[in-house]
C-alpha positions in Angstrom: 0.0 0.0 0.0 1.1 3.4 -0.4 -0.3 6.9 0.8 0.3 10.2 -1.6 -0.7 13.9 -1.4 -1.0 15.1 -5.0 -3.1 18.1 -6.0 -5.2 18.5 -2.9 -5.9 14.3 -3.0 -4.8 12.0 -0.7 -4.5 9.1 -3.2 -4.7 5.5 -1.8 -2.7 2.4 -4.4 -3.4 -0.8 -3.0 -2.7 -4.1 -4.5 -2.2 -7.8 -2.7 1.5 -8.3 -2.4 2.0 -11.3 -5.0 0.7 -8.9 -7.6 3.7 -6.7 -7.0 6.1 -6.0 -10.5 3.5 -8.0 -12.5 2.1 -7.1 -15.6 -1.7 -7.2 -16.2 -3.0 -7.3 -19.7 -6.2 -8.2 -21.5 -7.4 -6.7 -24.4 -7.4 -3.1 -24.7 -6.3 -2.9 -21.1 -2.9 -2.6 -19.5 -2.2 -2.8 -16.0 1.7 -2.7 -14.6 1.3 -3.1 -10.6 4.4 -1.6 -9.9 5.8 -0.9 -6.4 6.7 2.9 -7.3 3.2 3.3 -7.3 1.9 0.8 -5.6 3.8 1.0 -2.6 6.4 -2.3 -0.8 4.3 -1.5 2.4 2.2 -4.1 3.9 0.0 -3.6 6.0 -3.2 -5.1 8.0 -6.9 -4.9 7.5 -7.3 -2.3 10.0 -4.7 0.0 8.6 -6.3 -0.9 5.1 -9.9 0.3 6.3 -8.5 3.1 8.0 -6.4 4.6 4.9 -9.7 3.9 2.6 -11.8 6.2 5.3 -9.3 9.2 4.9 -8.4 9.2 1.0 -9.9 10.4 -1.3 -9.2 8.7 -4.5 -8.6 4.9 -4.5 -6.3 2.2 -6.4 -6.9 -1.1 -5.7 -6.3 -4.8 -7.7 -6.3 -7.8 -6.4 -8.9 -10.1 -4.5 -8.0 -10.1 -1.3 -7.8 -5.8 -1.1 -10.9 -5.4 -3.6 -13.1 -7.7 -1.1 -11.9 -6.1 1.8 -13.3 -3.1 0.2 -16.4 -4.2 -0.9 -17.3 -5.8 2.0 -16.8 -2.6 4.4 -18.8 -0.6 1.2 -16.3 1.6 -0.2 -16.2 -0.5 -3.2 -19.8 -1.4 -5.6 -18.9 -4.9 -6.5 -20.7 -3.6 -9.7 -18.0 -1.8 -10.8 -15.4 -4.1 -10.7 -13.5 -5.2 -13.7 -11.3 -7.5 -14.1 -8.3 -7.9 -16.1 -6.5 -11.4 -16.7 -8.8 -12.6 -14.3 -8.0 -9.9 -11.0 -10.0 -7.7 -10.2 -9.6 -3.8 -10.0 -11.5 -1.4 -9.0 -11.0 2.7 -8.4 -13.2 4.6 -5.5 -13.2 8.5 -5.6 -14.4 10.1 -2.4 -16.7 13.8 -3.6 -16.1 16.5 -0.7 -18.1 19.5 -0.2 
């Protein structure tokens, strides 16, 4: 996981660890799950949750990290997609 301030955004990348430096491709889409972006941090559940409640945009592939999303309702499990078979799914937070 990794944590960035960028433009007035606290911008949350997420992805389960064994996804790390892979390459994601089917189709039309592309998706390189690098650790630049994605962060080398891991972290638990708790911390998880607790980043997803302050950011305000939202990165996230994998299974476990998507689930954990959806199930605490950041995350409509009907806008999921999936590419090469993992799901990925992006949560924007709108602030007053």
């Amino acid at each position: 996981m990794k944590m960035t301030h960028t433009q007035g955004e606290i911008l949350l990348a997420a992805a389960d660890s064994e996804l790390i430096d892979q390459d994601l491709r089917e189709g039309k889409l592309h998706l390189k799950i690098i650790p630049q972006f994605y962060g080398e941090t891991r972290v638990s559940e708790e911390t998880f949750l607790s980043s997803m409640a302050i950011c305000t945009i939202a990165n996230l592939v994998g299974k476990r990290v998507v689930r954990i999303a959806i199930e605490n309702e950041f995350i409509d499990p009907d806008n999921v997609i999936y590419i090469d078979g993992v799901p990925h799914a992006q949560f924007a937070k709108l602030v007053d």
